[in-house]
C-alpha positions as CSV (number, residue, x, y, z in Angstrom):
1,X,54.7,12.7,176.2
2,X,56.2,12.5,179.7
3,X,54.4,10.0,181.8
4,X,54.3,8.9,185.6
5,X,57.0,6.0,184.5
6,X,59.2,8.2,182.9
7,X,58.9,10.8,186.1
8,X,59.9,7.4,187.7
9,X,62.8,6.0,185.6
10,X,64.9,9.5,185.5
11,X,64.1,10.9,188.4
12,X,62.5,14.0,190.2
13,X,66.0,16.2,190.0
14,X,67.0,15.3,186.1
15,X,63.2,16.2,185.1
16,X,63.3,19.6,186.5
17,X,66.4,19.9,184.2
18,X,64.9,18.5,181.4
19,X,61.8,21.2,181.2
20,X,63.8,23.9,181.9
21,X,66.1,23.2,179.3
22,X,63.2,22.9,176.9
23,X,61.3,25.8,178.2
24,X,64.8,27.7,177.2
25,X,65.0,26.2,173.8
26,X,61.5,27.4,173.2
27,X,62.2,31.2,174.3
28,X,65.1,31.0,172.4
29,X,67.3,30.8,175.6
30,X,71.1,29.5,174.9
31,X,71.3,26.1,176.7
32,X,74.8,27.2,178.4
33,X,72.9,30.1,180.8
34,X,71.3,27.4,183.0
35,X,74.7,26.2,184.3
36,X,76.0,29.3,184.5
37,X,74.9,29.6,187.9
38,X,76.9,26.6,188.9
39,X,79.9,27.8,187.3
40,X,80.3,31.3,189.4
41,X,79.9,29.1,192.3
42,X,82.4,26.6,191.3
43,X,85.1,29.6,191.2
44,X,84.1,30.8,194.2
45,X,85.0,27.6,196.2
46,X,88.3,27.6,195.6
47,X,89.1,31.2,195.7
48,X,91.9,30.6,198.7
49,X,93.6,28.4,195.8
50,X,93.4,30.8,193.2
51,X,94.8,33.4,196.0
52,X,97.4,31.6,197.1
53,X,98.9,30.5,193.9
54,X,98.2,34.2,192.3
55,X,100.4,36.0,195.9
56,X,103.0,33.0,195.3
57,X,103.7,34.2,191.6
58,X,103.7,38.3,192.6
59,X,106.3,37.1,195.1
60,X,108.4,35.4,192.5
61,X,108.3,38.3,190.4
62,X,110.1,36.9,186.8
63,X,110.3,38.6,184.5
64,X,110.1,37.8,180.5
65,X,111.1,34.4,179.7
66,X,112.3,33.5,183.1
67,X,109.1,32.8,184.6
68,X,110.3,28.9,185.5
69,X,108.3,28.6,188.7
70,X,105.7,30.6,187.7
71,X,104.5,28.3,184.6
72,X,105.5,25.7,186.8
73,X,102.7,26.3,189.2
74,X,100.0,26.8,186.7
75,X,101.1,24.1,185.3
76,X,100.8,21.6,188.1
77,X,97.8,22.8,189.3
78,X,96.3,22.1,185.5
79,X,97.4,18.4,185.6
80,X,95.9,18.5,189.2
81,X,92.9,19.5,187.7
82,X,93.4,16.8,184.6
83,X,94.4,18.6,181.9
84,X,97.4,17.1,179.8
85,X,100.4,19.8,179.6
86,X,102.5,20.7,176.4
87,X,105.4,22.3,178.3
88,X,108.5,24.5,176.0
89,X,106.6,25.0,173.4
90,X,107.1,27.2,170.6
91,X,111.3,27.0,171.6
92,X,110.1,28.6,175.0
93,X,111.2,26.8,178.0
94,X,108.1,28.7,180.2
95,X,105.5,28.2,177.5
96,X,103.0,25.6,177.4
97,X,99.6,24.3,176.6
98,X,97.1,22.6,178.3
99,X,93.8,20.9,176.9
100,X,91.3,19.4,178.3
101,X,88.4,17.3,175.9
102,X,88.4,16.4,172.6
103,X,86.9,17.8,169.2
104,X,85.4,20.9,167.8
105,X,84.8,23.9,169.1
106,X,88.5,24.6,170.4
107,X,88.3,27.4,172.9
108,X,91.6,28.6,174.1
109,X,92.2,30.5,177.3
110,X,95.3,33.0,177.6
111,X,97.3,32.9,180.7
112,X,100.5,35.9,181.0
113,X,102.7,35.3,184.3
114,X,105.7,37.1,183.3
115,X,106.9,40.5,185.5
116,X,108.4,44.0,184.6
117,X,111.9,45.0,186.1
118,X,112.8,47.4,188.2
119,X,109.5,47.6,189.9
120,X,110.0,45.7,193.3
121,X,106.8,47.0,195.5
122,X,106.1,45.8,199.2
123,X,102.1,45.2,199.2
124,X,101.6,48.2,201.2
125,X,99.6,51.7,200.5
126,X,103.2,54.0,200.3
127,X,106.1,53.4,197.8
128,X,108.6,50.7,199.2
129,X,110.9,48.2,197.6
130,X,111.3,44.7,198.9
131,X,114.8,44.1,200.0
132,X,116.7,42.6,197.5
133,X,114.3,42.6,194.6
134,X,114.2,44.6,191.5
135,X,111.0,43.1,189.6
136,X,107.4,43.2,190.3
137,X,104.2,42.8,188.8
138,X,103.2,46.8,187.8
139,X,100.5,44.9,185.4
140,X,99.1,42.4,187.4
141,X,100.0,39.2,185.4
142,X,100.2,37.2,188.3
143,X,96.5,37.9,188.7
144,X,96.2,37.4,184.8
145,X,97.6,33.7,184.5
146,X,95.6,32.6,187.7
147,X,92.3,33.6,186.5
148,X,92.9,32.3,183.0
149,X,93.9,29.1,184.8
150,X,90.8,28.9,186.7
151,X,88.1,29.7,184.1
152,X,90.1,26.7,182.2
153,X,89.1,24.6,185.1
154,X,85.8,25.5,185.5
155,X,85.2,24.8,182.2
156,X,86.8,21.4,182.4
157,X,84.6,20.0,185.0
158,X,81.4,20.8,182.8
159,X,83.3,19.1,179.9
160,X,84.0,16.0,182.3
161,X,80.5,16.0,183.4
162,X,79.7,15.4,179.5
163,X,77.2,18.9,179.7
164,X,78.8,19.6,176.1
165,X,81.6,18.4,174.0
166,X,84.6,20.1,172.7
167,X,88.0,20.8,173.9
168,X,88.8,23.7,176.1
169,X,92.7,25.1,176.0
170,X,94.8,27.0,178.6
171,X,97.5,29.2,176.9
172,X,100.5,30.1,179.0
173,X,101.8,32.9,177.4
174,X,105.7,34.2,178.9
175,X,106.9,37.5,178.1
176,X,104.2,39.4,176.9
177,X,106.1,42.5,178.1
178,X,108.1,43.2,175.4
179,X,109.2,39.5,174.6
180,X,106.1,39.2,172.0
181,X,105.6,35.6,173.5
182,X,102.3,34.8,171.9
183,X,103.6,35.9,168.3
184,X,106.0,33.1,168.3
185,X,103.1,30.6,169.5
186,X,101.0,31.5,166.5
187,X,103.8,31.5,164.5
188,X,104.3,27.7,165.8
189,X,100.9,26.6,164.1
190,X,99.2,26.2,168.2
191,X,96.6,28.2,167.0
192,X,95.7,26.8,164.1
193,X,92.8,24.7,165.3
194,X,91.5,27.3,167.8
195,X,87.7,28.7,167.3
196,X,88.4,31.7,169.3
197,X,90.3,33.1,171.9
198,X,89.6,34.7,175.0
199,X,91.9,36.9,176.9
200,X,91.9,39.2,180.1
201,X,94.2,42.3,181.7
202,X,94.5,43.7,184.9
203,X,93.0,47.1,185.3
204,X,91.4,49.8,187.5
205,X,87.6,49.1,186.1
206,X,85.6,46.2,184.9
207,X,84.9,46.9,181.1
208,X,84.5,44.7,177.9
209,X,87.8,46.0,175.7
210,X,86.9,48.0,172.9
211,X,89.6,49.4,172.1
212,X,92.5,47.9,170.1
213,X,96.5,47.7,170.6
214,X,99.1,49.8,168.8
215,X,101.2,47.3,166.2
216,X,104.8,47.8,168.0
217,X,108.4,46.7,166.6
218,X,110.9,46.7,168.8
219,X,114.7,46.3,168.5
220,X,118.0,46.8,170.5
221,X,120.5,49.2,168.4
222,X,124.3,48.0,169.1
223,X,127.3,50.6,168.5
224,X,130.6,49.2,168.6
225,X,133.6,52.0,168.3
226,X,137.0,52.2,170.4
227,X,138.0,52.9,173.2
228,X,140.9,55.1,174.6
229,X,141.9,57.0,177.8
230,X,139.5,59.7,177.6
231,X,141.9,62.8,178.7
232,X,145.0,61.3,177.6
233,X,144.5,60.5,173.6
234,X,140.7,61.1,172.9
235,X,141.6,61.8,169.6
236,X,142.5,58.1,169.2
237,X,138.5,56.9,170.6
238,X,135.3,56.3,168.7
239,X,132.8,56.9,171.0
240,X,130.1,54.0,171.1
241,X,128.0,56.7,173.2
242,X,128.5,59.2,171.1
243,X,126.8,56.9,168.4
244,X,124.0,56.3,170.7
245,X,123.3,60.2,171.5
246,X,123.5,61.1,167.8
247,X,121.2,58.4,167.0
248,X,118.8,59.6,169.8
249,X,118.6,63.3,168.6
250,X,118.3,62.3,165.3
251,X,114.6,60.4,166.3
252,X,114.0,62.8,168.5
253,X,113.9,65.4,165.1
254,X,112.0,63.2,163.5
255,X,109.5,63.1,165.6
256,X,108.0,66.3,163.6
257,X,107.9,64.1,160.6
258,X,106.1,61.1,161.4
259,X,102.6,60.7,161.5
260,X,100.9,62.4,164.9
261,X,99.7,58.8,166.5
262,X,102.9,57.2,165.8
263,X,104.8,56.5,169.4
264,X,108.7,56.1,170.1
265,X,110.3,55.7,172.9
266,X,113.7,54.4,173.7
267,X,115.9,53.8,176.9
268,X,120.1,53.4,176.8
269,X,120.6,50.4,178.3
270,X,124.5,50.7,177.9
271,X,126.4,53.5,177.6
272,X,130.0,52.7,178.9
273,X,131.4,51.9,182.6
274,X,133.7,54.7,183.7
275,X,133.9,58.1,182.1
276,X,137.7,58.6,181.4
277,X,137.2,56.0,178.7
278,X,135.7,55.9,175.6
279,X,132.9,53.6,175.7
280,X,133.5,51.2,172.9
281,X,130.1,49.8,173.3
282,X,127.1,51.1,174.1
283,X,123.2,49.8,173.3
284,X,120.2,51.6,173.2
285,X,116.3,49.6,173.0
286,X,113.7,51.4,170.9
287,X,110.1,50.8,171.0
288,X,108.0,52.1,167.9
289,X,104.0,51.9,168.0
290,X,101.0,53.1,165.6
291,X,97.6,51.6,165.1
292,X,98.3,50.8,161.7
293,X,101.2,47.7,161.4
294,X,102.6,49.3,158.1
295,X,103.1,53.0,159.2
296,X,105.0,51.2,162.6
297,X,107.1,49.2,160.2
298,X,108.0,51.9,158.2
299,X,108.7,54.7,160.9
300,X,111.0,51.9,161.8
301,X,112.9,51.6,159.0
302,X,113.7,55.6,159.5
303,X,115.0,54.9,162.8
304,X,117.3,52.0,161.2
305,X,118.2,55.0,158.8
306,X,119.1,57.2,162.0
307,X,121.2,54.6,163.4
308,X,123.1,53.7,160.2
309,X,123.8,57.4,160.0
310,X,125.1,58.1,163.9
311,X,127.5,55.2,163.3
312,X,128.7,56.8,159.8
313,X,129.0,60.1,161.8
314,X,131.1,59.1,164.5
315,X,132.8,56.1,162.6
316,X,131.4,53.0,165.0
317,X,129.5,50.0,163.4
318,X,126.4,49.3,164.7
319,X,123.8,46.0,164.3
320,X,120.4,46.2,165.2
321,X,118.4,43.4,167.0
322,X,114.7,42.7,166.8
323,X,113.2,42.0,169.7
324,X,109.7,42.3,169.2
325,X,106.9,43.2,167.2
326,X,103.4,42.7,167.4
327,X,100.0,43.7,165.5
328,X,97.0,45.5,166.7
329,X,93.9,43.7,168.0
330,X,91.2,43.0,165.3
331,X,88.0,43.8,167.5
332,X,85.1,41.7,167.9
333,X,81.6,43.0,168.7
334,X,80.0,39.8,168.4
335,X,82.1,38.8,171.4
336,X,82.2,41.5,173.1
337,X,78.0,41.8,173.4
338,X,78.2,38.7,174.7
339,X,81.3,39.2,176.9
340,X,79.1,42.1,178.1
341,X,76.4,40.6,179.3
342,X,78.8,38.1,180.7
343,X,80.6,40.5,183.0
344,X,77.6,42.5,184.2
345,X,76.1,39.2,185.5
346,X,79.0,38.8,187.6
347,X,79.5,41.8,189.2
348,X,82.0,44.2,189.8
349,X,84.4,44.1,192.9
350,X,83.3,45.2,196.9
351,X,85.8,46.3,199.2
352,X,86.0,46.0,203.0
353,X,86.7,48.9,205.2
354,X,90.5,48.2,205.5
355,X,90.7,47.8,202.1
356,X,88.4,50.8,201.5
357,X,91.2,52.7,203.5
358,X,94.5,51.1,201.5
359,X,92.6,52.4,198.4
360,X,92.4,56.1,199.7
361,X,95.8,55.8,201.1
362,X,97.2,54.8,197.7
363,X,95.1,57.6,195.6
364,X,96.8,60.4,198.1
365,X,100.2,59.2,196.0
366,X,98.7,60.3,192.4
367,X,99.0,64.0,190.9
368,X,95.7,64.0,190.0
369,X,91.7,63.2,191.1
370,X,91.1,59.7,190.9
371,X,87.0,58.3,190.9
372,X,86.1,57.0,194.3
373,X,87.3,53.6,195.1
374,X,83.9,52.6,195.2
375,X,83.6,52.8,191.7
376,X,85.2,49.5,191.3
377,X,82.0,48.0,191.9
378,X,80.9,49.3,188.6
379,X,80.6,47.8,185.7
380,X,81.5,50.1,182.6
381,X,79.2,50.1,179.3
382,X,80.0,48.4,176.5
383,X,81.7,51.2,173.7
384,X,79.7,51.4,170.6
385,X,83.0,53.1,169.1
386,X,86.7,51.9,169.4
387,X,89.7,53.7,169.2
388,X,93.3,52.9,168.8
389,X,94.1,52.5,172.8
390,X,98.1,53.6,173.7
391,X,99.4,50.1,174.8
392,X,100.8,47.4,172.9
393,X,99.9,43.6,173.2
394,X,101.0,40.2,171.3
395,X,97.1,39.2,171.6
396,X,96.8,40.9,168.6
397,X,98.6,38.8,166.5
398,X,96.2,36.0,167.9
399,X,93.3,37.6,166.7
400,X,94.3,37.8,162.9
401,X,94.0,33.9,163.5
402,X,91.0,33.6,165.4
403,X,87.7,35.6,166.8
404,X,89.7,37.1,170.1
405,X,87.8,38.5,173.2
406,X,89.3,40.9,176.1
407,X,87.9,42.6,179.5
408,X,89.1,44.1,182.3
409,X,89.0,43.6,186.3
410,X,89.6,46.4,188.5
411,X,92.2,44.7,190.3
412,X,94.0,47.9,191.2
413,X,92.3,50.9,192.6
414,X,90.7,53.2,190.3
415,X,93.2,55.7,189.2
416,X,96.1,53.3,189.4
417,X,97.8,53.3,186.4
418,X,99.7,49.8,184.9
419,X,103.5,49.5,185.3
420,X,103.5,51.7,188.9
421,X,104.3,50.8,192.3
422,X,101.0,51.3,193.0
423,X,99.7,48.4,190.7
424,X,102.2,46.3,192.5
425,X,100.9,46.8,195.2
426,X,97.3,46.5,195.3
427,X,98.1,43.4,193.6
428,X,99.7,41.6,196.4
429,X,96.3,42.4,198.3
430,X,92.5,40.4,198.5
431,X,92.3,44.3,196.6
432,X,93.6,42.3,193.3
433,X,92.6,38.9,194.4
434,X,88.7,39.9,194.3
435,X,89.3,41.4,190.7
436,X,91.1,38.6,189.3
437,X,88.1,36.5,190.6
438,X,85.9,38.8,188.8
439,X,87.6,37.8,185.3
440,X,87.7,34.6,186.4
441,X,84.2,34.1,186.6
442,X,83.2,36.3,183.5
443,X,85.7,34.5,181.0
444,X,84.4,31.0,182.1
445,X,80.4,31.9,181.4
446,X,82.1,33.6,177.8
447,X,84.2,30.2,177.2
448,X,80.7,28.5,178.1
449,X,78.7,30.3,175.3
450,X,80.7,29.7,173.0
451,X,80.6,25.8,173.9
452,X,77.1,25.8,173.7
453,X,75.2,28.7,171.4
454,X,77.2,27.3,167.5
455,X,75.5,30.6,166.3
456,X,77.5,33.0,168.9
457,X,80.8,31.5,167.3
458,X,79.7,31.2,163.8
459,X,78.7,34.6,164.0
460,X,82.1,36.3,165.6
461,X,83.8,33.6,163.2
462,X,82.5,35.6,160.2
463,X,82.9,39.2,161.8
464,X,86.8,37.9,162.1
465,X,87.3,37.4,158.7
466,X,85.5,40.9,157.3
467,X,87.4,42.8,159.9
468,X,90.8,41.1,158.6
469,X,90.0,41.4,155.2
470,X,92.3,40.1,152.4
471,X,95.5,40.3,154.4
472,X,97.8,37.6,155.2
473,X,99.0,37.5,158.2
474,X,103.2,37.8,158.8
475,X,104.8,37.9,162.1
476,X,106.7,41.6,162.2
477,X,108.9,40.1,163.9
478,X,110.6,38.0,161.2
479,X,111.5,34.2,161.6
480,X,113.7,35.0,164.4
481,X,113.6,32.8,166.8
482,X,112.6,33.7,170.7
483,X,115.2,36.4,172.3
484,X,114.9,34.2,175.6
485,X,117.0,37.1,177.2
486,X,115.8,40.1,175.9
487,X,116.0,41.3,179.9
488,X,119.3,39.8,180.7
């Protein structure tokens, strides 16, 4: 019984926070939504930081596996922020991981950083390069690191101020485009200990992700034949290209075959230097994709089939390379409900009238109607369905390991699509800034459940392992170790 002595000894301020804490345990109420209030506002204090380091990374623009100043800067401003920094891990010079705490749960955080080529973007509303730059960020992983990096603080400081126990991690994940960077982390054991993963992606709405990746193996095809003065003595050439092309309409015939959800696509990369000579090496990179990992890996397997038979055809050699490959994302309602709530709590993202305008300006580029910018206030329900999605991500391979959780922030005006010079640049605007805060925020209070409600996690813990079932998880992409310069 709480008498005047007691009111006395702890003081006014810490037994306000005492009853409401017990009036919440009596409704029911997880202990974590009373500092959740405190938590939005500590993100919001230091949105110039998180601006300024998320512009400074869309103006270094590196792509996969080069990201060196990039993971540099999140990691500095983690061990500013007291966290103690694993840096090359996994054989990746611009990986790392940074923890914070001590004990059970483990909550990991996923930060991405790395750029796409040959999408250099000024930050204004009409399609210009910047001088002397081929890269940019067409899917807004600048924003995507920063926010990771700054729920992982926010998180922190509760931890320091002893309001639960636990460790919280910050994942910085290079080359997710393409470069199947997080594949080779779980493949290193660093998720091993993890209770579950939370993850974010750049978008043009706020919405809980309910909809999974495409598995995706990738490879570069390598046809070595020789050369010969093209007009002079042809007959004496074996055309790498010629390999190449064969190889191409070979796939692109079999594209009647496959089954109907099953993507390929494929860009020549190399295909000689001058055409009066036989090209006696050329290179083409192939991307195959279908919800189900097994029907990707064997569509694959035709396409190695196609390529051995081009070479055989137009007597070159050719070696394959794998590049990537990457599983779908197990889904997780328990999470997302709880993400849900989560995100509508925070808000969706308000625009100023200058900004209003840069939005309409950028939506007279598409070919097609667009919703109103102001939609990006909105907060989209939560699916009670999923479907297969079209895009490809190496966060699936961390959710066969652990419960995983994804949203969305409209960072880019709604309509933009990812990998366009418009996502570029609404991303070197507030436009993106405000957005990125947005996950920010949203993945914090999610991290914070889980810290404090053991029934949340115990619960997605168990939907993880019925959605995985009895398989065993393999890395598609072999034991190959990291192609650091899959974009050189």
């Amino acid at each position: 019984m709480l008498t005047i002595f007691t009111m006395k000894k702890i003081g006014l301020p810490a037994l306000c926070a005492l009853l409401f804490h017990y009036a919440a345990a009596q409704k029911n109420i997880p202990a974590g939504n009373t500092l959740k209030p405190a938590v939005i506002s500590d993100i919001d204090s230091k949105y110039e930081l998180y601006k300024k380091n998320a512009l400074q990374i869309w103006d270094y623009a590196e792509v996969g596996y080069k990201e060196v100043k990039s993971s540099a800067l999140h990691q500095q401003t983690l061990r500013d922020n007291g966290f103690t920094v694993q840096s090359g891990v996994a054989d990746i010079p611009t990986a790392f991981v940074a923890s914070y705490g001590s004990g059970k749960p483990v909550i990991g955080i996923l930060a991405e950083f790395d750029a796409l080529p040959g999408l250099s973007q000024q930050a204004i509303p009409e399609k210009a390069a910047v001088a002397g730059k081929d890269a940019g960020h067409g899917c807004g992983h600048h924003l995507f690191g920063t926010a990771s990096v700054a729920a992982g603080i926010a998180i922190k400081k509760l931890i320091e101020e002893k309001k639960f126990t636990g460790t919280i991690r910050v994942y910085g994940c290079p080359a997710e485009e393409g470069g199947s960077g997080k594949v080779y982390m779980v493949r290193a054991g660093l998720f091993n200990d993890v209770d579950a993963a939370i993850i974010w992606h750049p978008a043009d709405t706020n919405a809980v992700t309910m909809t999974s990746y495409l598995a995706n193996v990738s490879a570069k095809f390598r046809f070595h034949g020789l050369a010969a003065h093209a007009a002079a003595f042809p007959e004496r050439g074996r055309s790498a290209l010629d390999a190449v092309e064969s190889m191409d309409y070979m796939v692109n015939m079999m594209r009647e075959h496959i089954p109907s959800d099953t993507r390929i696509h494929y860009v020549i990369t190399n295909g000689g230097k001058a055409p009066n000579v036989v090209p006696d090496f050329a290179e083409v990179y192939y991307y195959v994709r279908n919800p189900k990992r097994e029907v990707a890996q064997s569509v694959f397997e035709r396409v190695v089939k196609a390529a051995k038979g081009a070479a055989l055809g137009t007597e070159t050699t050719v070696d394959y390379e794998i590049i990537g490959g990457t599983h779908d994302l197990l889904l997780n309602t328990t999470l997302a409900q709880a993400m849900q709530k989560n995100l509508e709590m925070v808000g969706g993202v308000s625009y100023t009238k200058e900004e209003m305008a840069f939005g309409k300006k950028i939506q007279e580029s598409f070919t097609y109607k667009a919703q109103p910018v102001e939609t990006a206030a909105t907060i989209k329900p939560l699916k009670t369905k999923a479907d297969a999605g079209g895009g490809s991500s190496d966060v699936g391979d961390v959710s066969y390991l652990v419960p995983t959780i994804e949203m969305s922030a409209a960072t880019w005006i709604p309509g933009t699509p990812a990998h366009s010079w418009q996502a570029v640049a609404c991303g070197g605007t507030e436009i993106g800034t405000k957005g990125m805060m947005v996950a920010a925020k949203t993945m914090a209070l999610t991290a914070l459940d889980l810290f404090t409600d053991a029934v949340l996690l115990s619960k997605a813990k168990e939907e993880q392992k019925q959605v995985k079932g009895d398989y065993q998880y393999k890395a598609l992409l072999g034991d190959r170790k990291p192609a650091l310069n899959y974009r050189d």
